[in-house]
C-alpha positions as CSV (number, residue, x, y, z in Angstrom):
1,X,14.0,-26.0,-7.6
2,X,10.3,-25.5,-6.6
3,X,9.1,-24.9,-3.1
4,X,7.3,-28.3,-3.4
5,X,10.5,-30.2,-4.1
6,X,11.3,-29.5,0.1
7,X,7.9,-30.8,1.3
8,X,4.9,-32.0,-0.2
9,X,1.2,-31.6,1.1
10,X,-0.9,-34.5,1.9
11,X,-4.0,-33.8,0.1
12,X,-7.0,-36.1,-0.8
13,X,-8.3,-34.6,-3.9
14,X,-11.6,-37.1,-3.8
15,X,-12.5,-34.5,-1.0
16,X,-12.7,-31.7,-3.9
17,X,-15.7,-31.5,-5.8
18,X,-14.9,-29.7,-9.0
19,X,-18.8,-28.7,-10.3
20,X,-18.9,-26.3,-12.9
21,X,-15.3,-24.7,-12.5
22,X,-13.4,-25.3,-16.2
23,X,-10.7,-27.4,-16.1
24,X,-8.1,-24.5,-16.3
25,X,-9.9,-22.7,-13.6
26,X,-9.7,-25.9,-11.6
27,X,-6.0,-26.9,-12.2
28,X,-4.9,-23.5,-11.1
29,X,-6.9,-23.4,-8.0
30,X,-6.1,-27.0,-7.1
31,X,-2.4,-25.7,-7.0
32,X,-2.9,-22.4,-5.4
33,X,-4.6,-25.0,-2.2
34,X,-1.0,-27.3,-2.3
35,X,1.1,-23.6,-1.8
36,X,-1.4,-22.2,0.4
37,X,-0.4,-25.6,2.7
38,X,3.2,-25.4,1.9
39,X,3.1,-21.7,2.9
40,X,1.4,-22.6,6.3
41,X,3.4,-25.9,7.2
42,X,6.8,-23.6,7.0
43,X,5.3,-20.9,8.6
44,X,4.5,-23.4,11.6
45,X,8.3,-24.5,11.2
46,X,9.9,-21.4,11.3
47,X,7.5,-20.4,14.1
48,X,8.4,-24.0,15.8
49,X,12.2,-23.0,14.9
50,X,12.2,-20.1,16.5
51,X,10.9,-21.3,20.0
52,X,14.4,-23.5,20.4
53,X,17.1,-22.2,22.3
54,X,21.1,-22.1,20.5
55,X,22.6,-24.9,21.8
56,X,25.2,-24.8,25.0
57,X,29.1,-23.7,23.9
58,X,31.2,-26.9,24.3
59,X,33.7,-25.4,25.3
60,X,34.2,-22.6,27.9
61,X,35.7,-20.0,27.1
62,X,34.3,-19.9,23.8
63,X,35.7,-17.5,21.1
64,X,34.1,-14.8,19.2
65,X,34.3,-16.9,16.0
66,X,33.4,-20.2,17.4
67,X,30.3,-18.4,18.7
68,X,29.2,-16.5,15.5
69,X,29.7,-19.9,14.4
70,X,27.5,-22.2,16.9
71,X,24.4,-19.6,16.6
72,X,24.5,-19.2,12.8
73,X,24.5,-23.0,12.6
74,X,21.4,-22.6,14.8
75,X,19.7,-20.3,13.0
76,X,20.3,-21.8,9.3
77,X,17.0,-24.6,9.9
78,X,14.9,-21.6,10.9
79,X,16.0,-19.2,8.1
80,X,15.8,-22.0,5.8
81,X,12.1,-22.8,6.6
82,X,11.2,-18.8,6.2
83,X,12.8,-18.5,2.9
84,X,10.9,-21.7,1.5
85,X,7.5,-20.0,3.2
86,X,8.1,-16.5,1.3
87,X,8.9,-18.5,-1.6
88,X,5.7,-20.2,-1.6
89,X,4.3,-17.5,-0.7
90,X,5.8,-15.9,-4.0
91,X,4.1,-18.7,-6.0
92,X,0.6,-18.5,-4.3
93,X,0.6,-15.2,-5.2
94,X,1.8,-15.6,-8.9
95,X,-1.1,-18.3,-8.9
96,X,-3.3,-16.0,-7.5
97,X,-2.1,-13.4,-10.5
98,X,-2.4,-16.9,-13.1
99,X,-6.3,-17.4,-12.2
100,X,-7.4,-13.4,-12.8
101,X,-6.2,-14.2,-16.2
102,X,-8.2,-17.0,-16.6
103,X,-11.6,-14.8,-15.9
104,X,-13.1,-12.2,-18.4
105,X,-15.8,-9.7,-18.6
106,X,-18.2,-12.0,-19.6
107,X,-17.6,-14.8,-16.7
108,X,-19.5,-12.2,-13.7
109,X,-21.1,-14.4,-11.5
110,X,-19.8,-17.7,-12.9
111,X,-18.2,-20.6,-10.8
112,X,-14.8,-19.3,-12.1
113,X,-15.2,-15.8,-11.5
114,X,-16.6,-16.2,-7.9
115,X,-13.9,-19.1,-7.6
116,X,-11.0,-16.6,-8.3
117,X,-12.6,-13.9,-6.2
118,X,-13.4,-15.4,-3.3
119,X,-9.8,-16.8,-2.8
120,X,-8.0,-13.6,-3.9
121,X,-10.2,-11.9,-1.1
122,X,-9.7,-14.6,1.6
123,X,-5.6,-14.5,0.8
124,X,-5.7,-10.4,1.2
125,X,-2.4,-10.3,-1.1
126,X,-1.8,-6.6,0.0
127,X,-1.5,-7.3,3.3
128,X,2.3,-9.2,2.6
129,X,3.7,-12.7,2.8
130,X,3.7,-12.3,6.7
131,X,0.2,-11.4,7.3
132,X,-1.8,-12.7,4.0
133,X,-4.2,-15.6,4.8
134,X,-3.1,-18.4,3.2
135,X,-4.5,-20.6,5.7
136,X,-8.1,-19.4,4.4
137,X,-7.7,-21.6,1.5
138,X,-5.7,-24.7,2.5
139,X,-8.8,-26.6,2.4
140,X,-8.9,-30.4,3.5
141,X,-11.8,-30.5,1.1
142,X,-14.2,-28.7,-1.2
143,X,-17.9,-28.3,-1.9
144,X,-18.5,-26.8,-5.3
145,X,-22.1,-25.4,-3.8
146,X,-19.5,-23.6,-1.8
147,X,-20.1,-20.7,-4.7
148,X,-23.5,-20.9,-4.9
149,X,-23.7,-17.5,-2.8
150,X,-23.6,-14.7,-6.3
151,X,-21.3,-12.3,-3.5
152,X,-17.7,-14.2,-3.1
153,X,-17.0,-11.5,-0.1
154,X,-19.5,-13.7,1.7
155,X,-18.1,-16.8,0.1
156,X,-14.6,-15.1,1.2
157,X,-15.7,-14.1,4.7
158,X,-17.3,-17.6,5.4
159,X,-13.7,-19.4,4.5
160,X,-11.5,-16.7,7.1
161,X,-14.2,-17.4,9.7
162,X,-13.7,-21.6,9.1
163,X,-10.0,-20.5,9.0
164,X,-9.9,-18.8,12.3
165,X,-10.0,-15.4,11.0
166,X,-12.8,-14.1,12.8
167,X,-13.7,-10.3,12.5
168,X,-11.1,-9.8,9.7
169,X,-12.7,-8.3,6.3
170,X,-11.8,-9.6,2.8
171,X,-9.4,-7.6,0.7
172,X,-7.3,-7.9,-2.6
């Protein structure tokens, strides 16, 4: 079952302005933004989860089972919602992984090439599921002239700052 089967991003793709990026290059990327929100939105649940308190015993004394019991039913939602966020995270990176193969030699400095570089920088893989930005590129919408800078570490540095990543560098 994929990580998009549990919840489904809202995202109005009229807002996304392909320009010159192939059609491969474009599908890929357009499906790397939908995990990059599905990562976020169960990172905010499992953050959200894990502000509640475990419900009051209902009865008193309460047993050693009937306890392991009540807080494991209270942490299921939470450990639910992190598992579907590493997951996605999983597939972001794979997509990540699928759009370096779209890119060869040749394509330096194309809309593909700074397409795959600038959001492989702005994710920072190698920083891990728990600290990679994902945020950087769930975009709400998309300029193609976005890539008209030739460097996508500036490209990659303007979508952390417009992410909330301020002073943070771009890395693979």
């Amino acid at each position: 079952m994929d990580v998009l089967d549990y919840w489904h991003p809202t995202i109005d793709w009229a807002r996304f302005d392909q320009g010159d990026v192939s059609d491969q290059m474009w599908t890929a990327f357009r499906q790397l933004v939908q995990l990059c929100h599905c990562v976020e939105h169960w990172r905010e649940s499992h953050r959200a989860l894990g502000l509640t308190r475990p419900p009051a015993p209902y009865y008193t004394p309460e047993s050693r089972h009937y306890r392991k019991k009540r807080l494991d039913e209270w942490k299921r939602p939470s450990q639910a919602a992190e598992n579907h966020m590493h997951r996605a995270a999983h597939l972001a990176d794979d997509k990540v992984a699928e759009m370096s193969w779209l890119i060869g030699p040749n394509d330096q400095g194309k809309p593909d090439w700074k397409l795959y570089f600038a959001s492989a920088l702005s994710i920072g893989r190698s920083l891990g599921h728990l600290r990679a930005r994902y945020k950087a590129v769930a975009f709400a919408q998309f300029e193609s002239n976005a890539l008209s800078d030739p460097d996508p570490s500036r490209t990659a540095s303007e979508w952390l700052e417009r992410a909330g990543f301020t002073g943070q560098r771009p890395m693979l």
